[in-house]
N, C-alpha and C positions, 0 to 999 in steps of 0.2 A: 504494500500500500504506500502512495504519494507521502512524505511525510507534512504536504501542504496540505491534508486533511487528519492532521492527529488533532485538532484540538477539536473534532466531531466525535474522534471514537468512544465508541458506547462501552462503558461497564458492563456486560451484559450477567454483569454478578446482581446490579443494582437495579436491569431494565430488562425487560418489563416485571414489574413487582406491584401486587394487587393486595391490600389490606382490608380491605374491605368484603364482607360475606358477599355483595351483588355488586355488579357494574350499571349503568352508577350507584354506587352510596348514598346512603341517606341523605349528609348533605350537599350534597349534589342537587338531588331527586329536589328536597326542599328549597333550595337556594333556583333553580330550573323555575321551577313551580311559580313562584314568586316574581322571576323574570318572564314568563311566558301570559302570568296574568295584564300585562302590561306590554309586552313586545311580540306582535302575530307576525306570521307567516316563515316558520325554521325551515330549511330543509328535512328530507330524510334523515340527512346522515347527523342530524341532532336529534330528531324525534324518537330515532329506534335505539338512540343510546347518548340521551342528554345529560352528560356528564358535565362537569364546570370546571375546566381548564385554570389554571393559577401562574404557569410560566411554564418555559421549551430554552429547551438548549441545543443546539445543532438538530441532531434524531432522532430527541425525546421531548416528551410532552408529562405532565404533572398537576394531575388535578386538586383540590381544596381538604380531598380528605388522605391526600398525599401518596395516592394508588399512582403509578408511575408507568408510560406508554411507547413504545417504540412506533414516530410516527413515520407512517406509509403512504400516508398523502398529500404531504407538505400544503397543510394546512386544505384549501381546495386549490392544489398546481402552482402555490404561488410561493411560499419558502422553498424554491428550488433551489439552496444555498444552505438551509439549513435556520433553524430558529437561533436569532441574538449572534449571526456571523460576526466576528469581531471585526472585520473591515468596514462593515455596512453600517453596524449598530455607531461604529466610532464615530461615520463618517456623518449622521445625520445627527448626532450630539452637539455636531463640532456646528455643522449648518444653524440648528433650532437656537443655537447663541448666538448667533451673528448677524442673522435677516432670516425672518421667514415669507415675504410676500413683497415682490414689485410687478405685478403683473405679469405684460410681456414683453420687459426687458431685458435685454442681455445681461448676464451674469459673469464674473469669471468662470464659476462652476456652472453654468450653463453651456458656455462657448465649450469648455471642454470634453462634456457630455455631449453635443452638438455632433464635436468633431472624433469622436471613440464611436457612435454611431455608425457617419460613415466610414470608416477604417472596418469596422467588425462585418459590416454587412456587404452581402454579394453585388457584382453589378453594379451600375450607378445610381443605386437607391442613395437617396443620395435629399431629397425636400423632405423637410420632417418638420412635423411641429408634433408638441407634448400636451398629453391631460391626467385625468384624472383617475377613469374607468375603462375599459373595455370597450361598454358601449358608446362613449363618446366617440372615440378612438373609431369605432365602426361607422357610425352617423359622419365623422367627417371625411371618411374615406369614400361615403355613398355621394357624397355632395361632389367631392375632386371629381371623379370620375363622371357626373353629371357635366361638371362646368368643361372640364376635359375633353368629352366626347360631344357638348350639347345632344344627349339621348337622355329620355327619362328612365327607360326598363331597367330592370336585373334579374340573372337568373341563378338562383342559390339553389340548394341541394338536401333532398331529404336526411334527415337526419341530423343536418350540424344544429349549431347555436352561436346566435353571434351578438347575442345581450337583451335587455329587457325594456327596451325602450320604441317609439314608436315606429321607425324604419327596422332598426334593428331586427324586433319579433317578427317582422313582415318576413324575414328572412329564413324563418324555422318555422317550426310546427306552430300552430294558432291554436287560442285555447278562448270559452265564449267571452270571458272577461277580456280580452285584449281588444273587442269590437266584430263588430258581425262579419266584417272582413279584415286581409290585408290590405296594406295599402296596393289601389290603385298603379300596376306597371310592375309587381312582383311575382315573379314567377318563383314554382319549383319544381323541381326535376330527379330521380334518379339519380344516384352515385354507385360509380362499381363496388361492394361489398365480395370479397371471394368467399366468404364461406356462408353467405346469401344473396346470388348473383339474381340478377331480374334477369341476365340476358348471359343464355350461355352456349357455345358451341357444340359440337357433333359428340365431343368427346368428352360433355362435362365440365369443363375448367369456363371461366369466366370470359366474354367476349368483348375486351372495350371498345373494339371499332362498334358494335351495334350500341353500347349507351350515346357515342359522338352521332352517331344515324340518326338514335332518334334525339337527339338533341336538333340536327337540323331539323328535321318535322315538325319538332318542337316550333323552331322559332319561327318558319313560314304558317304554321295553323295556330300556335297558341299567344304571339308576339304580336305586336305592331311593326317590327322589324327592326324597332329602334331601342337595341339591345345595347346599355353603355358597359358593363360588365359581368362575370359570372362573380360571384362568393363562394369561399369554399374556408371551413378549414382544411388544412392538408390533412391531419390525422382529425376523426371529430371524437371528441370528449367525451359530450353530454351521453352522447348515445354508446358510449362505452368501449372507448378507443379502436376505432374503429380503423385499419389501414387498406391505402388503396392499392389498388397489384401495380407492381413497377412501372408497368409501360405505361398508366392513364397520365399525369401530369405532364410527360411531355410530350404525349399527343394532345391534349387538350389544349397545351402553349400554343402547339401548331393550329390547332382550330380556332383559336383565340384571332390567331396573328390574320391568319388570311379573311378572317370575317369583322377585322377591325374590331374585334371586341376587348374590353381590359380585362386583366385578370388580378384578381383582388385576392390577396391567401392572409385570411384573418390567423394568425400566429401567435393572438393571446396568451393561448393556452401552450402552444406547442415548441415556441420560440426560447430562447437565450437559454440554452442548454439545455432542456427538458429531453431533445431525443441524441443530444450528444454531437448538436450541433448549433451555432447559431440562429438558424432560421432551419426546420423541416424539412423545407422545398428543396436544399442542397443536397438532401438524398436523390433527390430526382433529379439534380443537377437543372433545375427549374426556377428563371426569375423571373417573379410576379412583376407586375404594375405599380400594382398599390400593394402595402402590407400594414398589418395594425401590430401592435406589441403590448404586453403586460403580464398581470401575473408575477413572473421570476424576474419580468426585467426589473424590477426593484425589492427584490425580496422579501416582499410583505407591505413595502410601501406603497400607498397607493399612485403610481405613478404610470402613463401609459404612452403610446407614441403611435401616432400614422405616418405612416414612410413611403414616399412615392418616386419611381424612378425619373432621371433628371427630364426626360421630352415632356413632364405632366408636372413638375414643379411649379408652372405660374398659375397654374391652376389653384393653388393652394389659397394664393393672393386674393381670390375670388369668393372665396366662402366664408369670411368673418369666421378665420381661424380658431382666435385669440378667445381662452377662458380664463375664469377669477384663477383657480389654484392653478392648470397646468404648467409644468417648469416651474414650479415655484423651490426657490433653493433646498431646500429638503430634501422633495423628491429627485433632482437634478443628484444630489449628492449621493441618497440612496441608487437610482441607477447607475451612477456611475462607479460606488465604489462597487454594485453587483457584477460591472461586466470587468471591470481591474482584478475583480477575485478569478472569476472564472479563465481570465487569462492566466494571471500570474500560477496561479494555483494546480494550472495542470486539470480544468475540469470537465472540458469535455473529453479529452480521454477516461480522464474517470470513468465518465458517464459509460462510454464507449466499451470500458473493460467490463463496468457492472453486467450490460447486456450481455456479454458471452455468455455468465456464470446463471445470467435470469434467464436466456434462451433457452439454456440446458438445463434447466429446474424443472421451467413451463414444460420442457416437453418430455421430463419425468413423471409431471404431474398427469398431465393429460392419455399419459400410456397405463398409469394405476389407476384410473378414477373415471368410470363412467359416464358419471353425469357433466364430464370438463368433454365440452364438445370442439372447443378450438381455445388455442392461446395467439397472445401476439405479443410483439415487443418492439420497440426502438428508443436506446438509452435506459432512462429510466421513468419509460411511459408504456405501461403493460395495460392487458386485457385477458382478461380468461371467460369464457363465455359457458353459461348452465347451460344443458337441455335435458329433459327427461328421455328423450332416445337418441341417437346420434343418427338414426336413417331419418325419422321427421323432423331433426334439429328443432322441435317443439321449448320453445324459451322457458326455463324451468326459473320463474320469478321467484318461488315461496324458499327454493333451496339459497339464491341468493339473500334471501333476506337473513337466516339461516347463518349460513356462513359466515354473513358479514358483523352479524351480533355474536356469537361464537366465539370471532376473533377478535370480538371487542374485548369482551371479555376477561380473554388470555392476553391482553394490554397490547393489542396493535388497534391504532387510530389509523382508520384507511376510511373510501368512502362508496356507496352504495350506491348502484346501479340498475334496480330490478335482475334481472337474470343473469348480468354481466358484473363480474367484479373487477372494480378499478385500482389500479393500482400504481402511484407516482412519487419513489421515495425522494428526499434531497438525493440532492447529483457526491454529496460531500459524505455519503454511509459508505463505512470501511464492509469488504465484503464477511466478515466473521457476522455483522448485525443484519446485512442483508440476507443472509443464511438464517439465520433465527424468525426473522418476519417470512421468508416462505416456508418453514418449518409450519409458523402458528396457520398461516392459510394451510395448507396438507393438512395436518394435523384437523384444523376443521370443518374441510370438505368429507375427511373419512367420518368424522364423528356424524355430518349430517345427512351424507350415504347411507349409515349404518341405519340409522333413525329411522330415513323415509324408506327402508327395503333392498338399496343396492348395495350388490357385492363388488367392493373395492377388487382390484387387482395388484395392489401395495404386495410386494414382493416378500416372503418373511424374511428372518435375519440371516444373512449368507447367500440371497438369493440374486439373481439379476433381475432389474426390470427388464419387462419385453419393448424390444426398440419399438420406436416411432418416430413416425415422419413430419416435419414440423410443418406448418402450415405453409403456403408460399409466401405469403405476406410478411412473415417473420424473421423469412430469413436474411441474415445478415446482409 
């Protein structure tokens, strides 16, 4: 291991260590109660195990009645660095003394984040401005590419997510509270899925040239024609890391390019290290148009970026960029000392070595255990997906719920998916503590196999597991 990540490594004498007879504790439970009387709408992944966090250090997390957690999902994607990183925590101390708010003026710590942006990033992405969320960061990427192309449409893709705001949702699934419709000019479409293709060949395997088919079809019957760009995340999230087979991105470039359309790769979630690269899309050797950033680009700060390559930069000028917080010194400082770690520190390799070792676990796993119908990986952004048979791939929801309380339990914070469990540790876990967190998932996929009826295939002691074929998506 790096010795530019010893000051994450976990005691695993002292982590994960539960004092308490239930997860959560009583005062948890009590203290929860109290705050939910008063603050609606938690996620799942507080609901099915609403515990009350106290403080995290690197890879662990430490609740109130002092039960102690190996986290696995950096927070939600966003401590990809690790809880209280010594570079980042320093560097927004030193900030919150000195200025915290001039709009949007230059800073020295601005100009320097400015300019570590583009160094890090591929291509001539190169116009950036900074906010706050996600969905800001999305919303002004819809506007660039409007003022950019003058076209009102876009066509985004089943399954992603690309925030909660009023373009933004128009871009993912609809739900009746967000309004009878999407907005007006939004489209959505099919994504290649391999291990649930809409569209497959003679032989089975997954077909991208017919998703771009019917993509045309799409845009002469379903469009106005006046398509300003697609959305996508590269990998999507929400729907439970979901990867696309090698060849669609940069066929989709090519479809982009010849039909003048932009191509927009929302990177929130997937960006500044998370798959052991700066940007996703350089797996595919693929550069977007426009890109948004957040999450890990500030490791817990709320800090976020739209980055547009340089022929779409005066575009920028056009949209009443400028918000109260974005770039505000803090977060300038947090971002930048996140992407100074990640360089200096040797982390996306990290990242890059963890996947070998998570590769070969997943698909240890998926060879003992039935109801793991597919794994996936890149970096340190996994997917294991339930089904109750592996011939109807039938989504086994109740197992993931199952699983995912299980291993709350057994003191791993990770976050829940329905049928697919998610899985995103920091980039900064030495592999001894990444070994122990897939231990506790094994560990309690068997226990909820057992439960619901199936026969594990866990090898006993001395035994081999039976090989298996890792998914193609997964592989390296």
């Amino acid at each position: 291991m790096s010795a530019s990540i010893e000051w994450a490594r976990v005691d695993l004498r002292k982590y994960p260590r539960i004092v308490t007879e239930t997860v959560p504790g009583p005062r948890s439970r009590e203290m929860h109660a109290r705050a939910s009387a008063i603050m609606k709408g938690y996620s799942s992944q507080v609901t099915l195990c609403p515990v009350v966090f106290e403080r995290g250090y690197g890879c662990t997390l430490t609740d109130v009645e002092g039960n102690t957690y190996l986290d696995f999902s950096s927070g939600i994607y966003v401590t990809t660095l690790g809880h209280c990183h010594p570079k980042v925590t320093e560097a927004v101390q030193r900030a919150a003394g000195q200025l915290m708010n001039c709009h949007d003026f230059t800073t020295p710590l601005k100009l320097r984040l400015l300019e570590k942006i583009q160094e890090v990033l591929p291509g001539d992405l190169s116009g950036v401005q900074l906010y706050d969320s996600g969905t800001t960061a999305v919303e002004a990427g819809i506007r660039v590419c409007r003022a950019a192309t003058k076209r009102p449409e876009f066509l985004s893709c089943f399954g992603d997510f690309h925030g909660k705001t009023g373009h933004a949702v128009s871009l993912a699934r609809m739900k009746p509270a967000y309004g009878p419709t999407r907005e007006p000019g939004f489209y959505m479409l099919p994504r290649p899925n391999p291990y649930r293709p809409h569209f497959k060949k003679e032989d089975g395997s997954i077909d991208t040239d017919a998703y771009l088919a019917f993509y045309d079809e799409f845009l002469t019957e379903g469009t106005t024609g006046q398509v300003a760009a697609i959305v996508l995340e590269p990998i999507q999230g929400w729907a439970g890391s979901i990867f696309p087979p090698d060849d669609f991105f940069p066929k989709l470039r090519r479809w982009c390019d010849q039909r003048k359309i932009l191509l927009f790769a929302d990177e929130v979630l997937t960006g500044m290290g998370r798959t052991g690269k700066f940007l996703a899309m350089e797996h595919w050797n693929t550069l977007p148009d426009v890109v948004t950033l957040g999450k890990g680009f500030g490791n817990g700060f709320p800090v976020t970026a739209m980055v547009v390559r340089r022929p779409y930069a005066d575009a920028v000028e056009k949209i009443s960029a400028s918000t109260s917080y974005g770039g505000n010194p803090m977060a300038c400082a947090a971002a930048l000392a996140s992407i100074e770690a990640i360089q200096q520190e040797g982390l996306l390799e990290h990242a890059q070595a963890l996947e070998v070792y998570f590769l070969d676990r997943l698909a240890r796993m998926k060879g003992e255990h039935p109801i793991v119908g597919d794994v996936r990986c890149k970096g340190c952004l996994m997917g294991v997906e339930l089904v109750k048979d592996r011939v109807t791939k039938e989504p086994f929801d109740r197992a993931g719920e199952m699983v995912y309380v299980k291993a709350f339990g057994k003191g791993l914070a990770w976050i829940p998916a329905g049928h697919i469990l998610r899985m995103s540790p920091p980039i900064v876990m030495d592999l001894e503590t990444a070994a122990r967190c897939m231990d506790i998932i094994d560990e309690s996929i068997g226990e909820v196999e057992k439960e619901l009826g199936y026969r594990s295939a866990r090898p006993g002691p001395g035994e081999a597991a039976p090989p298996v074929e890792l998914a193609h998506e997964t592989r390296p």
